[in-house]
N, C-alpha and C positions, 0 to 999 in steps of 0.2 A: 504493500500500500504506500509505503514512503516514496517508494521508487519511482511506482506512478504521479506520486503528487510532485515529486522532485520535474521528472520529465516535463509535467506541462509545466511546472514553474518556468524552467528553462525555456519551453518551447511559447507560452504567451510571452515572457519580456524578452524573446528574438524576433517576435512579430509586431510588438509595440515599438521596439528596436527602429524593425524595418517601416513603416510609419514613418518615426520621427526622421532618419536618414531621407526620405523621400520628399519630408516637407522643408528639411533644414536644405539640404543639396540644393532645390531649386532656385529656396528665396536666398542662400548664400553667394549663388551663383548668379545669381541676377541682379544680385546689386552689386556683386565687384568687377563683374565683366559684362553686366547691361544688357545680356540676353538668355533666355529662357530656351534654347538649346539641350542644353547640360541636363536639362531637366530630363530628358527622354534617357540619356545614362543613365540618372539615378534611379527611373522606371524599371531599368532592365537590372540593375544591383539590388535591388526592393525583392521583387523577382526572385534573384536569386538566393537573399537570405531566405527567402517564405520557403524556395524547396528542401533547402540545406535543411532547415527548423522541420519541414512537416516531416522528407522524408524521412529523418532522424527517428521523429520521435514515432513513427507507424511502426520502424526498426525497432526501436525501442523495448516498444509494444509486443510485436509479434514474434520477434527473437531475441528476447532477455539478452542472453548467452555470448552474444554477438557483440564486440563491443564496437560495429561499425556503425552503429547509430548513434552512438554518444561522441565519435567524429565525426560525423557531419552534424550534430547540433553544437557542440564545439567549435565548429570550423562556423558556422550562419554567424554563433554570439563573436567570436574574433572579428569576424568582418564588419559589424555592426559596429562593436567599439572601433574597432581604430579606423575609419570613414568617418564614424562622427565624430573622433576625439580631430583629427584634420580641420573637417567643416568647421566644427565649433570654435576649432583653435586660432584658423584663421579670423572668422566671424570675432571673436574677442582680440585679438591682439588689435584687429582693425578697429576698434571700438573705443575698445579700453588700452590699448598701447601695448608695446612691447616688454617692456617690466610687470605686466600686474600678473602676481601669483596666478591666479584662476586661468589666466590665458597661456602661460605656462604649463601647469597640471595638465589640460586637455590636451594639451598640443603632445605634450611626452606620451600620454596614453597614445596616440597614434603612430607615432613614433616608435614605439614598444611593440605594437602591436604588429604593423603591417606584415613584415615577414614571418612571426609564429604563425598568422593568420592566413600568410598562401602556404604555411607547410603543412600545414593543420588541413587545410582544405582540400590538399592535392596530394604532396607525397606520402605524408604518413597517410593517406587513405588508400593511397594504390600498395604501400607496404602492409597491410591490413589487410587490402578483401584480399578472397570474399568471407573468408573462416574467422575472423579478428584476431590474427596470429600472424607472427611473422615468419614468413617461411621457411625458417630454421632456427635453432638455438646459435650460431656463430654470427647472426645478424643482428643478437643484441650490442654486441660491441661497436660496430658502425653506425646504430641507431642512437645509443648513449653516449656518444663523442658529439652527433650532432647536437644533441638538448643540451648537452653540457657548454659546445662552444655559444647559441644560443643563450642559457644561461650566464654565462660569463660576459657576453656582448649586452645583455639588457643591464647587468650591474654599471657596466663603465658607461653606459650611456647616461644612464642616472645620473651616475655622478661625475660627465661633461656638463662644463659651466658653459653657458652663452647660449645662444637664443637655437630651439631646438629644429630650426628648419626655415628655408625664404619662405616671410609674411606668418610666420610662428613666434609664440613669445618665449620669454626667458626660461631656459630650466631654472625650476624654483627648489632643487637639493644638487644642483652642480656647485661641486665645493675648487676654492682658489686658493692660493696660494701652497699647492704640495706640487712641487716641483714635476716629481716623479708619475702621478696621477694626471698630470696634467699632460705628460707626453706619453702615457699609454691610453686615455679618454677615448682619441678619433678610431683607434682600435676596435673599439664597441661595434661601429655600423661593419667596417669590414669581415668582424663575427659573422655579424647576422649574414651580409650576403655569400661569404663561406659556406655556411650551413645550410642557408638556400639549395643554388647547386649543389654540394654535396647529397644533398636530399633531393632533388631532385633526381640525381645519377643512381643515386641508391632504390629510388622508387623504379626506375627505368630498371634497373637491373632486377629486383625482385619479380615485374611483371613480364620477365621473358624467362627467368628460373620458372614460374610457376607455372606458364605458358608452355614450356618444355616437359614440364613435369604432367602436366594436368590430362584427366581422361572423362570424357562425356561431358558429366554436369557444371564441372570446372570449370572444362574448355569454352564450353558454352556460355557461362560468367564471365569468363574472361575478354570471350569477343563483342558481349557486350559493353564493357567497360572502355575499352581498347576504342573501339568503334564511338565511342562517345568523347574520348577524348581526343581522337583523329577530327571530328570534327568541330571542335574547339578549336584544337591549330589553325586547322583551317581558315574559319573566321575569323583569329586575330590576324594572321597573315593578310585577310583581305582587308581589316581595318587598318594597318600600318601600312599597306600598299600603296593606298589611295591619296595619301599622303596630305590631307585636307587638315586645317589649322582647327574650323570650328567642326561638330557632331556631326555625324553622317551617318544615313540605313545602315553601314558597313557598319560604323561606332557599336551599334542599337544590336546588331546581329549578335556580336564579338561580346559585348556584357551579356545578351540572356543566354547565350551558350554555353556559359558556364553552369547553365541550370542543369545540363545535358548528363555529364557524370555523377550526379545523384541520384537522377532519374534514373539513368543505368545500374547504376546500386540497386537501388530499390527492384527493381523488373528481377534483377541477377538472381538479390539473394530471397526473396519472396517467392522465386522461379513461377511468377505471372507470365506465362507465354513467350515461354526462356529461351524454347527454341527456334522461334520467331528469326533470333538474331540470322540466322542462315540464309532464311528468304530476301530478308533485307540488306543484305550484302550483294547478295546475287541481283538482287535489281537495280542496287545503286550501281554497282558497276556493268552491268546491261545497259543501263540507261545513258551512263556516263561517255562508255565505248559506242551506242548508236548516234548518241549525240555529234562527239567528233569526227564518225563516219560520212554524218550527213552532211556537218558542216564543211570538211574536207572537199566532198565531191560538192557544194554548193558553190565553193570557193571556184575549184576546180572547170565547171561546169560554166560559170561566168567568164573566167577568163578565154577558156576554149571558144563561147561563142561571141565574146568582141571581139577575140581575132579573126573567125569564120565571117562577121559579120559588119567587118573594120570596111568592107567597099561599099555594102549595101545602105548601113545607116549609120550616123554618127553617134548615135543617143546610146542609153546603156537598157532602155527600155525591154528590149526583144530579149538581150542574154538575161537579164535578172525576169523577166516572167520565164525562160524556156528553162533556166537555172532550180528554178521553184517549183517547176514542174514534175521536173527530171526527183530534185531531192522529196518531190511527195510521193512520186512512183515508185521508189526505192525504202518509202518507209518500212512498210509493212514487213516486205521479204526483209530487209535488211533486220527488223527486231526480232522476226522469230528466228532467223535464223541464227542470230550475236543471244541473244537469250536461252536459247536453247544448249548452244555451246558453254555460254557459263551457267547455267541450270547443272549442266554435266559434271565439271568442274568441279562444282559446291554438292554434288550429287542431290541436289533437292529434287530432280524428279520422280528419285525414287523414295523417297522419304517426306513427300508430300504428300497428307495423308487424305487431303478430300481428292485428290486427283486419284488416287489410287483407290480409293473405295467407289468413285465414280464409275471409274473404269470397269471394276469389278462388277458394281449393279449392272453395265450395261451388257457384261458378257453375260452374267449366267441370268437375265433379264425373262429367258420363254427358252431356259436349258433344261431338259425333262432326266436326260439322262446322267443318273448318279456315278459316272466313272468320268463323264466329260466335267464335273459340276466339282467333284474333287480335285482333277486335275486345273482346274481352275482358281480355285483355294488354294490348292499350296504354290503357282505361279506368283500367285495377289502374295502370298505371305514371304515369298523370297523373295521378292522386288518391293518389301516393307522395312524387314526390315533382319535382311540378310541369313536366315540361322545356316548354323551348319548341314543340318540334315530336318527335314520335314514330310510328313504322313500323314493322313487322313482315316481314320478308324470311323464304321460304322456300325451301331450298335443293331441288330438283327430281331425286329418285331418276333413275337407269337406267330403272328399270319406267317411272317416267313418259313418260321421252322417245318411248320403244318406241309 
């Protein structure tokens, strides 16, 4: 009972959290740089503490045992402080100056916080699923060097004197005048982003041991996870791409993506329609491979007919309608046939189980005869899901025997 009450404790003030981060971020951001942009960020970070927090605590809930619920509700309340202790810190120092205590205070909690808060979020969670163990006892030593260099970087940060960040106020426990402290202090942040990557490399690596190690339900955890975090990358790569000063759809994509690897938690270790992941690989990359096949020969198809058509007219009118053409006539054959090939690949067509039991009503649909009707059944159950050896037994009425 405490346990429960502890969880929702946690899980209302990371939603109350998420609120206030939503209402501060905008008006913060609108009176120091005069436009209301930013706001759609703080939408998609909102966002993602609410999955971090729910997923957490359904985990919580439904698998005690597991302690990857109480990192990702860990991971939502990190990111909630140190976002707001920034916002607020800035919002006060702007206000109230750069010396006042209180604009200080907040400003360190963010400061404190930011990198526990992506390792909390990210690495220690991929070192974690899906079992809430680390995938071996000789991986406590690599994981307790990083908390500890962590630890040691949040003490000297503390106690660096001077203002704790650009448009942040003064640390209000940065002590002066010890020689020695004072030239190991800036050491602090270099911790933190040590530890960072290092946890970072360390997560990378635990998720390709276990990925190697892993069989069935695992494997199938894992590529959901994996799969969710590929397309994270993704999305920030398109939002540092674009290379735009003020928020942009890419911005908007790249913050609620980060909801993506929770979600994927959640589906993995719940195993809600776990093996789903298969299918959905298979058609992202289906879809990915017809896409550039068509675009190619689109490309293709236009330049071929302005030059066939460089006497007749000047315009680009003729190749891009006969271009459009060409790449809609090739739809169709080109999906089944690119689909089919990675169908194969992924093996989902035979581990597809409404296509296969489809198939099956249809054959033995008006099959009278019990030798064609078993030999039917055991086809349908090898093309399911593979056994070694398979038979058909029929149990012999009265009338028979008679």
């Amino acid at each position: 009972m405490l346990r429960r009450m502890t969880v929702a404790a946690v899980w209302s003030t990371t939603l109350a959290g998420a609120i206030l981060l939503l209402a501060a971020g905008g008006l913060v951001f609108r009176s120091l740089f005069g436009t209301a942009g930013f706001a759609l960020v703080f939408i998609g970070l909102a966002l993602d503490v609410v999955v971090f927090a729910s997923v957490g605590a359904i985990l919580a809930f439904r698998r005690p045992g597991n302690v990857v619920g109480g990192v990702l509700m860990a991971g939502g309340l990190l990111i909630v402080l140190t976002f707001l202790g920034f916002i607020l810190g800035a919002a006060l120092t702007t206000v109230r100056g750069v010396d006042d205590p209180l604009a200080g205070l907040v400003s360190l909690l963010g400061a404190l916080g930011i990198d526990p808060a992506l390792i909390v979020a990210g690495p220690l969670l991929a070192l974690l699923f899906p079992d809430g163990r680390l995938p071996g006892p000789r991986w406590r030593w690599p994981a307790g060097a990083i908390f500890a260099a962590l630890a040691i970087g949040s003490i000297l940060i503390v106690l660096r004197a001077g203002p704790v960040g650009d448009s942040l106020g003064t640390n209000p426990f940065g002590v002066t005048g010890v020689p020695w402290l004072e030239a190991v202090a800036p050491v602090g942040e270099t911790l933190h982003a040590t530890a960072l990557v290092a946890a970072l490399l360390l997560a990378l690596a635990a998720v390709v041991v276990r990925f190697r190690r892993s069989r069935d339900t695992e494997r199938e955890q894992l590529k959901w996870f994996v799969g969710a975090n590929l397309l994270v990358v993704l999305f920030l790569f398109l939002s540092l791409a674009d290379g735009a000063t003020d928020p942009t759809p890419f911005d908007l994509l790249a913050v609620c993506s980060l909801s993506l690897p929770p979600i994927a938690v959640g589906i993995a270790i719940l195993r809600y329609r776990l093996y789903e992941i298969d299918r959905l690989i298979s058609r992202t990359i289906g879809w990915t491979i017809v896409t550039g096949v068509l675009v190619a020969v689109f490309a293709g198809a236009v330049i071929a007919l302005q030059a066939a058509l460089s006497g007749i007219t000047q315009g680009q009118t003729l190749a891009v309608a006969g271009s459009t053409l060409v790449a809609f006539a090739l739809f169709q054959p080109v999906r089944r046939r690119i689909q089919s090939a990675v169908d194969r690949r992924f093996d989902r067509s035979r581990y597809d189980g409404e296509r296969t039991a489809a198939a099956f009503a249809e054959r033995v649909r008006d099959e009278m005869d019990l030798a064609r009707l078993g030999s039917a059944l055991v086809a349908t159950a090898d093309d399911a899901v593979r056994p070694t050896s398979a038979g058909v037994w029929l149990r012999v009425g009265p009338e028979v025997r008679r």
